[in-house]
C-alpha positions, -999 to 999 in steps of 0.1 A, spaced: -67 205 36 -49 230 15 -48 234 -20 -12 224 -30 -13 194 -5 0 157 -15 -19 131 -8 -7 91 -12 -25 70 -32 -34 37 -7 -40 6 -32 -38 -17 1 -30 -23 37 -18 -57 50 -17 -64 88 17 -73 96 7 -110 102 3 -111 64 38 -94 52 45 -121 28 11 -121 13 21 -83 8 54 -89 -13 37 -118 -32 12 -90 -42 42 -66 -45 55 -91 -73 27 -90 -91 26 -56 -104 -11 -48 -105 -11 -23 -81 -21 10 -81 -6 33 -55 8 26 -20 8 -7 -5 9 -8 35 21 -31 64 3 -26 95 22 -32 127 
């Protein structure tokens, strides 16, 4: 890893069988970071 590399912030990863549960948590605004959909 260098020393001026980005790295995302993963708050949650949701296989893609639970996409809606994924928005639903989208809406809710208590995230912190990325949230993910697994295909």
């Amino acid at each position: 890893m260098t020393q001026n590399e980005i790295r995302p912030v993963i708050d949650s990863v949701f296989p893609f069988e639970d996409a809606i549960d994924a928005l639903h948590y989208l809406e809710k605004g208590s995230y912190f970071g990325k949230i993910s959909i697994k295909f």
